[in-house]
C-alpha positions as CSV (number, residue, x, y, z in Angstrom):
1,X,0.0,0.0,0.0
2,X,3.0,2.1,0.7
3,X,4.7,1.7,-2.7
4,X,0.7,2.6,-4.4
5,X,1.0,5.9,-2.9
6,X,4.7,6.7,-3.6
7,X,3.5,5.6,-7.4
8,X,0.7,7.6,-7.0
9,X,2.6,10.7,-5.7
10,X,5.6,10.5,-8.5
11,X,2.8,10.5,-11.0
12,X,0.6,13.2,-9.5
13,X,4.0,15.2,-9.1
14,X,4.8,14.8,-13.1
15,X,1.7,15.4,-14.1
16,X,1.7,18.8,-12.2
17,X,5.0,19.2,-13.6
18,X,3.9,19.3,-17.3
19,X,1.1,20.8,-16.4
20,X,3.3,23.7,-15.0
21,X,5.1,24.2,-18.6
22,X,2.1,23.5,-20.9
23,X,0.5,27.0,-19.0
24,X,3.8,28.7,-19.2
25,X,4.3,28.2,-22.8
26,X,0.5,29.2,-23.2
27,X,1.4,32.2,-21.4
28,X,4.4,33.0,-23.8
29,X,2.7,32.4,-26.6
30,X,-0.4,34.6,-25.5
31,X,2.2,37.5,-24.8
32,X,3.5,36.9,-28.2
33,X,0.1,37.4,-30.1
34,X,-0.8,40.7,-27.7
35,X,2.8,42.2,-28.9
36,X,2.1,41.0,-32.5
37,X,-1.1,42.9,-32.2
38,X,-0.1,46.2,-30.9
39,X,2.9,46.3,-33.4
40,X,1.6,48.2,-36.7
41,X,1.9,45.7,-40.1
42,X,3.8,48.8,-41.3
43,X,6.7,48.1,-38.9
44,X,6.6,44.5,-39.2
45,X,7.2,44.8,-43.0
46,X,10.3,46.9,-42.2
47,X,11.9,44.9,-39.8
48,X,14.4,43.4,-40.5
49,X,15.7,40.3,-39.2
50,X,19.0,40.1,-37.6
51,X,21.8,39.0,-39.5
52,X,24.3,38.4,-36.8
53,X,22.8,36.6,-33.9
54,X,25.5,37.0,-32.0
55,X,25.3,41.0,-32.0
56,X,23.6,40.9,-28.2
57,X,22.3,45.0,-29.3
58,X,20.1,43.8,-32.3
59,X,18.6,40.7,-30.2
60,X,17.6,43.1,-27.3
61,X,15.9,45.0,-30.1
62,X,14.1,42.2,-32.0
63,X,13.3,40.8,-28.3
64,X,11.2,43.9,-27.3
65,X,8.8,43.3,-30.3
């Protein structure tokens, strides 16, 4: 009866556990759409995408839209 409820608990903790990243990635990707709306199709048109990743400047830029 023990082991049942350490099997229980292990499962009930994973289960939480993915249940913890499935709402933070629905959270990402629900500030994602509210910045995607708010930024004019004019300027996402002229954006344009970084050619050097590495340049830490223009990914704090493209990270703010």
């Amino acid at each position: 009866m023990a082991q049942s409820e350490e099997t229980t608990s292990k499962k009930m903790k994973k289960t939480t556990e993915h249940g913890s990243i499935l709402m933070t990635i629905e959270n990402l990707y629900r500030k994602c759409e509210l910045r995607r709306d708010l930024k004019s199709t004019n300027e996402a048109k002229t954006a344009a995408s970084p050619r050097n990743f590495d340049n830490m400047q223009l990914s704090g830029e493209n990270a703010l839209f």
